[in-house]
ZADO-1210 file (C-alpha; in nm, 4 decimals, padded with zeros to 6 digits):
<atoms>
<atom x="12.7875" y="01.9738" z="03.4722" code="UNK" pos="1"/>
<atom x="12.5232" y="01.8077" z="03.2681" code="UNK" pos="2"/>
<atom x="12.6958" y="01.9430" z="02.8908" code="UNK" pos="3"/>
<atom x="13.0380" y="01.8230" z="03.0066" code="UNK" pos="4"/>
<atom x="12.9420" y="01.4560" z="03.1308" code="UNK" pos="5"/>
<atom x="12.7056" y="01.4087" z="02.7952" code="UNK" pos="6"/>
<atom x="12.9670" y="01.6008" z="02.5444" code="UNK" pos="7"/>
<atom x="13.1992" y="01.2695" z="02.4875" code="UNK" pos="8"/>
<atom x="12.8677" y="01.1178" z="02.3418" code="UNK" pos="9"/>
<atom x="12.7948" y="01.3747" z="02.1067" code="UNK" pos="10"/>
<atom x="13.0185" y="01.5529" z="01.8461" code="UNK" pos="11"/>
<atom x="12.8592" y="01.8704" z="01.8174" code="UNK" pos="12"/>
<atom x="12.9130" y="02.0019" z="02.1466" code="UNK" pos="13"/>
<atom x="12.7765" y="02.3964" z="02.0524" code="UNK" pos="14"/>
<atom x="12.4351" y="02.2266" z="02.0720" code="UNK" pos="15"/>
<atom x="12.4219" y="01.9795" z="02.3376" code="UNK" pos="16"/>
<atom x="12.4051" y="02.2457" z="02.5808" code="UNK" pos="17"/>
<atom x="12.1134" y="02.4416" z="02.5006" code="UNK" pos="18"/>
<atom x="11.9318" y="02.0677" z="02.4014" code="UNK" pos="19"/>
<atom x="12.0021" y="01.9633" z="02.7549" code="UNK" pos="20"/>
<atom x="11.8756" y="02.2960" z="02.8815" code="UNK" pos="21"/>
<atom x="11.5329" y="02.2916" z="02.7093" code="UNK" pos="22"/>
<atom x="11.4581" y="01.9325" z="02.7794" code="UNK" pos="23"/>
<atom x="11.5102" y="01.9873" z="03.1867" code="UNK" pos="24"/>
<atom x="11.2817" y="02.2809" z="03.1568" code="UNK" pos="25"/>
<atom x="11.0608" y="02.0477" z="02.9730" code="UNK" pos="26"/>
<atom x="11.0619" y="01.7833" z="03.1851" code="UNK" pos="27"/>
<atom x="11.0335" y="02.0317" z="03.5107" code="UNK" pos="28"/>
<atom x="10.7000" y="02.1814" z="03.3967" code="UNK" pos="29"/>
<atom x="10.6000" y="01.8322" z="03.3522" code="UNK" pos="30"/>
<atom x="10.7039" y="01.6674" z="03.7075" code="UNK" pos="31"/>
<atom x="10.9482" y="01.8693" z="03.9005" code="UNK" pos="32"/>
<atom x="10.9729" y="01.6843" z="04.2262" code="UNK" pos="33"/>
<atom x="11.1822" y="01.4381" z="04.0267" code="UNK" pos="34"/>
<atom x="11.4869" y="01.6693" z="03.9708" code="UNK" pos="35"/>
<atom x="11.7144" y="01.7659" z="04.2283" code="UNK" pos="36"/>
<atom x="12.0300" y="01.9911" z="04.2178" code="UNK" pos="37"/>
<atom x="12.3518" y="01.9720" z="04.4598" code="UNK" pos="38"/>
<atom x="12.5096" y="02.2874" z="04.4858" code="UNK" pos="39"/>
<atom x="12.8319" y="02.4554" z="04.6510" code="UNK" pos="40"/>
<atom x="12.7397" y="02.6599" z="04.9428" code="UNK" pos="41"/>
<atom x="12.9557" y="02.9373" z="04.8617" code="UNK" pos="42"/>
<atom x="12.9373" y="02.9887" z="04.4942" code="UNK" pos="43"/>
<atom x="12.5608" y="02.7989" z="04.4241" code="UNK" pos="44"/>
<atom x="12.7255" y="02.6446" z="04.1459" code="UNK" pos="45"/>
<atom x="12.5624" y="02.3030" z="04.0909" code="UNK" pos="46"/>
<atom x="12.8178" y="01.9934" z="04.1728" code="UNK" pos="47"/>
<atom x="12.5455" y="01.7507" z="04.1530" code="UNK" pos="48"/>
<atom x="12.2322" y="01.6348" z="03.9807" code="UNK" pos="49"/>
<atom x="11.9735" y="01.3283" z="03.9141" code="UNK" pos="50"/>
<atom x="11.6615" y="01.3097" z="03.7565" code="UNK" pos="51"/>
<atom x="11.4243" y="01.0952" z="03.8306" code="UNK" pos="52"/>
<atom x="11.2208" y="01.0385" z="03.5696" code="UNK" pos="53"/>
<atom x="10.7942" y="00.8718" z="03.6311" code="UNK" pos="54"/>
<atom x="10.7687" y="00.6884" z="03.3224" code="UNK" pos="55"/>
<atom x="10.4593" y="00.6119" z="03.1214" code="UNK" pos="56"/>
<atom x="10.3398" y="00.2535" z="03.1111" code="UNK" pos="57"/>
<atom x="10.3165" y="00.2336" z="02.7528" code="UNK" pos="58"/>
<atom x="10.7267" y="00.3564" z="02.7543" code="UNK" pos="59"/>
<atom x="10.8264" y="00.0487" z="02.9884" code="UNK" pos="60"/>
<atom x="10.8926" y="-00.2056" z="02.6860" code="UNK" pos="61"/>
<atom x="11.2218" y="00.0014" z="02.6432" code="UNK" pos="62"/>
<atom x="11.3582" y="-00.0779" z="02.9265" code="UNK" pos="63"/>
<atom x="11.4052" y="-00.4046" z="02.7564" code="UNK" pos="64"/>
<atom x="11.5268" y="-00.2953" z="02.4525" code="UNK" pos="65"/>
<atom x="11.9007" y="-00.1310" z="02.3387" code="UNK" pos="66"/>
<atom x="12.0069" y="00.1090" z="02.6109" code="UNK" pos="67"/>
<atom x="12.1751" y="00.3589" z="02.3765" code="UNK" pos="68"/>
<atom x="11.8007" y="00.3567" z="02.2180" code="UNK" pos="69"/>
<atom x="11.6903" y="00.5187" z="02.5900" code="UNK" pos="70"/>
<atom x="11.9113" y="00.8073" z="02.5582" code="UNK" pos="71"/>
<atom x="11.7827" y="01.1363" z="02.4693" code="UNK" pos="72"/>
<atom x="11.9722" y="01.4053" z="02.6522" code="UNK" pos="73"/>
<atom x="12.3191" y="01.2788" z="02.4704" code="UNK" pos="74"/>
<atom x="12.1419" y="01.2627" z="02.0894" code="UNK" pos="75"/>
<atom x="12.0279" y="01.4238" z="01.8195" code="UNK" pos="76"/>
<atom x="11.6820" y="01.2579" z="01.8186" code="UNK" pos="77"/>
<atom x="11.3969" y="01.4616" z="01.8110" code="UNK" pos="78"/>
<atom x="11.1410" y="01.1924" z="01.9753" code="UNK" pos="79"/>
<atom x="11.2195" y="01.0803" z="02.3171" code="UNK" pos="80"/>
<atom x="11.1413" y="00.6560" z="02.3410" code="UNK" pos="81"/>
<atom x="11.0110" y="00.7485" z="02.7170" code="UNK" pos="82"/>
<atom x="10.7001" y="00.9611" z="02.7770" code="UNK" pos="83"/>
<atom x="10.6870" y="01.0677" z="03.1225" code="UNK" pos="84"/>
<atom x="10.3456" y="00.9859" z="03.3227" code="UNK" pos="85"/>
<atom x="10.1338" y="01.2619" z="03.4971" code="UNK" pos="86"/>
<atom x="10.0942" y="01.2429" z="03.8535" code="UNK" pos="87"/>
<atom x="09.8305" y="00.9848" z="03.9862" code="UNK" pos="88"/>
<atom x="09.8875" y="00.7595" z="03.7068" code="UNK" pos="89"/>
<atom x="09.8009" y="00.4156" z="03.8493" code="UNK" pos="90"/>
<atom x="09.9413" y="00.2697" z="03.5839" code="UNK" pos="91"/>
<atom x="10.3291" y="00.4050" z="03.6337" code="UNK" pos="92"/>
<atom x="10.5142" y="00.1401" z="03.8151" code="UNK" pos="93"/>
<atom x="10.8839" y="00.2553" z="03.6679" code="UNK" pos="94"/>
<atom x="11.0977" y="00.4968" z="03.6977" code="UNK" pos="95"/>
<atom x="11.3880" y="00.5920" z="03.4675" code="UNK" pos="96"/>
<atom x="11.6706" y="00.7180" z="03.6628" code="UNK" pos="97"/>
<atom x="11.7317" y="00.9467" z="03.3621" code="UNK" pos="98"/>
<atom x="12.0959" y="01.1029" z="03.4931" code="UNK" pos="99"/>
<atom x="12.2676" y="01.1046" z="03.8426" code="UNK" pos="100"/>
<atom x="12.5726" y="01.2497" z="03.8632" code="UNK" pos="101"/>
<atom x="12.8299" y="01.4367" z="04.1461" code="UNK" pos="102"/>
<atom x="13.1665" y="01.5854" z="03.9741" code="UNK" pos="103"/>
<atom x="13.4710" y="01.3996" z="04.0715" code="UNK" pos="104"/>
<atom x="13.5830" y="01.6364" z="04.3119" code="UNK" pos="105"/>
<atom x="13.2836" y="01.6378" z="04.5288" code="UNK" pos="106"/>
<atom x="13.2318" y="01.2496" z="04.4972" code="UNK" pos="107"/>
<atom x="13.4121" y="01.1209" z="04.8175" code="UNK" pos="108"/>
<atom x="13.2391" y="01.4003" z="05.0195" code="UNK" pos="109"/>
<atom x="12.8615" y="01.4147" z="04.8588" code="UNK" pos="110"/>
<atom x="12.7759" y="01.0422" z="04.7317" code="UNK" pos="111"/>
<atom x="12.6168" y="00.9165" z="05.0315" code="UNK" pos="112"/>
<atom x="12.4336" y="01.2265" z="05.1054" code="UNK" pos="113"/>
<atom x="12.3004" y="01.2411" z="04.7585" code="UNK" pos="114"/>
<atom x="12.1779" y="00.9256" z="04.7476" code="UNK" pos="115"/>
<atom x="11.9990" y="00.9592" z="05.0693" code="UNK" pos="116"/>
<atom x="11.8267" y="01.2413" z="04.9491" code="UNK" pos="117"/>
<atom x="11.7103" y="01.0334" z="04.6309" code="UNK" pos="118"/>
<atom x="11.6110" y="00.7743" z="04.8654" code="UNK" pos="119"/>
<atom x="11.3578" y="01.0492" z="05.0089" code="UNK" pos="120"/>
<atom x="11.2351" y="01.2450" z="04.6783" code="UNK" pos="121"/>
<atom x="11.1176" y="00.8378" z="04.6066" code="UNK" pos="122"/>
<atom x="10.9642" y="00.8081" z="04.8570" code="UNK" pos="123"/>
<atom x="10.8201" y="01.1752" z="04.8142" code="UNK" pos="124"/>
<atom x="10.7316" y="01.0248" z="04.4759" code="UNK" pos="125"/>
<atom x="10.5415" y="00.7234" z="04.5638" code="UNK" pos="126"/>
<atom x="10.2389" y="00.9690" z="04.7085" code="UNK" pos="127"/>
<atom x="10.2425" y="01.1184" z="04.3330" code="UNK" pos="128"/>
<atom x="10.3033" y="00.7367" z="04.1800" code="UNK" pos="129"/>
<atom x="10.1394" y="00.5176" z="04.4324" code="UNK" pos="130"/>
<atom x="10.2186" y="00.1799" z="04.2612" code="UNK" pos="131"/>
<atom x="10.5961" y="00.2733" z="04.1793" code="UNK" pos="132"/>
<atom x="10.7701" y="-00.0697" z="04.2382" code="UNK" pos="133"/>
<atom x="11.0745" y="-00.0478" z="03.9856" code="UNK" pos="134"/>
<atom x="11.3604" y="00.1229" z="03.9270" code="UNK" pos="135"/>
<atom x="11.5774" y="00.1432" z="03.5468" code="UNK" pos="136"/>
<atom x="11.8609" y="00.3464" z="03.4473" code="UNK" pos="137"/>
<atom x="12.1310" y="00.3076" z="03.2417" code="UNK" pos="138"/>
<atom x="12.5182" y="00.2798" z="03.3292" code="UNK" pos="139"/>
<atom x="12.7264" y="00.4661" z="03.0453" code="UNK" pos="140"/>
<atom x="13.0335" y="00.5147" z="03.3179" code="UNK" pos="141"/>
<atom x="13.2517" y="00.2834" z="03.5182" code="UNK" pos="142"/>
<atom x="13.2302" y="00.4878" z="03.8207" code="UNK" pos="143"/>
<atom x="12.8491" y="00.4541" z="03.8057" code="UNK" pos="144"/>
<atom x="12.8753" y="00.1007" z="03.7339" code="UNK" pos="145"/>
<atom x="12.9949" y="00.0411" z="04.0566" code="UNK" pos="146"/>
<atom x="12.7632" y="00.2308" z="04.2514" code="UNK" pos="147"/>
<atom x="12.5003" y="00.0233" z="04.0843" code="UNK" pos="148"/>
<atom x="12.6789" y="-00.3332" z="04.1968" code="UNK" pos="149"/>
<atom x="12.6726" y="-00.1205" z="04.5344" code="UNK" pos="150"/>
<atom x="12.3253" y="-00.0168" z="04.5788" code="UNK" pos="151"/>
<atom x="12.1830" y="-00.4147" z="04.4398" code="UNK" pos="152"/>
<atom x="12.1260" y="-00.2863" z="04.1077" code="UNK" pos="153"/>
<atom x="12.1448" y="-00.5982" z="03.8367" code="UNK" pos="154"/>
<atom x="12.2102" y="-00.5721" z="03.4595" code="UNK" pos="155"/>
<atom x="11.9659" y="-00.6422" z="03.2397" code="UNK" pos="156"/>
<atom x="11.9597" y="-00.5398" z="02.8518" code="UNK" pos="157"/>
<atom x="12.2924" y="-00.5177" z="02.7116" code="UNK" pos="158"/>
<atom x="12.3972" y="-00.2888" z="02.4143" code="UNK" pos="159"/>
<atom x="12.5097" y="-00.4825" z="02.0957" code="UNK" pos="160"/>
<atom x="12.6338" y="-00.1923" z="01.9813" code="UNK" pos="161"/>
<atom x="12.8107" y="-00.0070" z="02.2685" code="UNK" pos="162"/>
<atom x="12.9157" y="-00.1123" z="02.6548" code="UNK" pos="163"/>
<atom x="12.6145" y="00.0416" z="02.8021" code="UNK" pos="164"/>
<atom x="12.3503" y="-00.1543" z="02.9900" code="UNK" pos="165"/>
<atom x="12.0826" y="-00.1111" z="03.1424" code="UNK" pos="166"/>
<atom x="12.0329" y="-00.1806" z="03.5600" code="UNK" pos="167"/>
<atom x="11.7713" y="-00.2427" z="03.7694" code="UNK" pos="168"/>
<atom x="11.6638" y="-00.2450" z="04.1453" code="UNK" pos="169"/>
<atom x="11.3373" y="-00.3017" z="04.2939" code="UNK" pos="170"/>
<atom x="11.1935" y="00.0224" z="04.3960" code="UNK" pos="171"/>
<atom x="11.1413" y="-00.1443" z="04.7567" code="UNK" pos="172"/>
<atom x="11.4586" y="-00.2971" z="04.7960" code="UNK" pos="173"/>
<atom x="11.6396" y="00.0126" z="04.7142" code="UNK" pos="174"/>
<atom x="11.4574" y="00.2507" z="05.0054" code="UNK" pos="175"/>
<atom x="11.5432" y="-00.0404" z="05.2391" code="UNK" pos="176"/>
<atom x="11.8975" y="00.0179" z="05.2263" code="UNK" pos="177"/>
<atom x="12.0671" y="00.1633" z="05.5063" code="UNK" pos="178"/>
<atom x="12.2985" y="00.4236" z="05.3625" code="UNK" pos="179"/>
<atom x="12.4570" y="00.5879" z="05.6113" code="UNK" pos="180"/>
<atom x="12.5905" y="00.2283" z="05.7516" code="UNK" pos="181"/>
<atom x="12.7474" y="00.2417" z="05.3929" code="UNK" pos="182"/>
<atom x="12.9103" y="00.5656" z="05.4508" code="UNK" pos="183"/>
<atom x="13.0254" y="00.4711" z="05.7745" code="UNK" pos="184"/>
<atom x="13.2248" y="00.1532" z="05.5585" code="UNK" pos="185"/>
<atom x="13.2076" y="-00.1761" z="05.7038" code="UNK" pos="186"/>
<atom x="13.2114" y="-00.2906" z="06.1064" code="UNK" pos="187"/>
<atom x="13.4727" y="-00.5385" z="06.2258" code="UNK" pos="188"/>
</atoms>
């Protein structure tokens, strides 16, 4: 799932695979909590996935920088601009919503549900983070853009070079929301 939606970003797609599978292990032996995997119940097959990523305080200046320079998962680069923080950090007030993603064909069914269940591994988070106020990520997808306008996320930093962005949402604001009136559309 992960490969196929990073692939278009990177030519050699032999590698981006096995990349994308060392950094996750990486970044689960550093702060697992923060990853979470939909699956199909009959096959266990994963149909969704986010990662939400603590960041470091000293890493937060790129969140106001080039958004393609935030990407690591979909490059070559060897050094990753973010350094994740270690759990009780009082300092780590971001995080980097690194990838969320549901395939198409499970989008209609799973969105909602998903994000419900981010809202709760945040708030799961904020006993780890305790001063966690913001929240970053970066849209590289229409479909994803307009989840963001959806969920109050603003653009910020804007990519001279390419039509990413990045978004943000007040960590707050964002647990506030009542999703499952948004699944439920609006009333008359």
């Amino acid at each position: 799932l992960l490969a196929r939606n990073y692939n278009w970003m990177n030519q050699n797609s032999e590698t981006a695979p096995h990349r994308i599978t060392l950094k996750l292990r990486q970044w689960a032996k550093q702060y697992g909590p923060g990853m979470r995997v939909l699956r199909q119940l009959n096959t266990l097959n994963p149909v969704g996935f986010y990662l939400l990523y603590p960041t470091d305080s000293d890493s937060d200046v790129n969140f106001f920088s080039a958004p393609s320079k935030g990407l690591h998962l979909s490059t070559l680069t060897e050094v990753d601009p973010f350094q994740m923080a270690t759990p009780g950090d009082p300092n780590c007030v971001s995080v980097y919503v690194r990838s969320w993603m549901i395939d198409p064909l499970y989008w209609d069914q799973y969105q909602i549900p998903f994000l419900i269940d981010t809202q709760e591994t945040l708030r799961h988070m904020q006993q780890d983070f305790p001063n966690l106020c913001d929240l970053h990520t970066v849209v590289i997808h229409p479909l994803y853009e307009k989840m963001g306008a959806m969920l109050g996320f603003q653009k910020t930093s804007l990519d001279a070079t390419s039509s990413m962005y990045w978004m943000y949402r007040p960590l707050d604001r964002f647990l506030a929301l009542d999703l499952p009136a948004l699944e439920s559309g609006p009333t008359k």
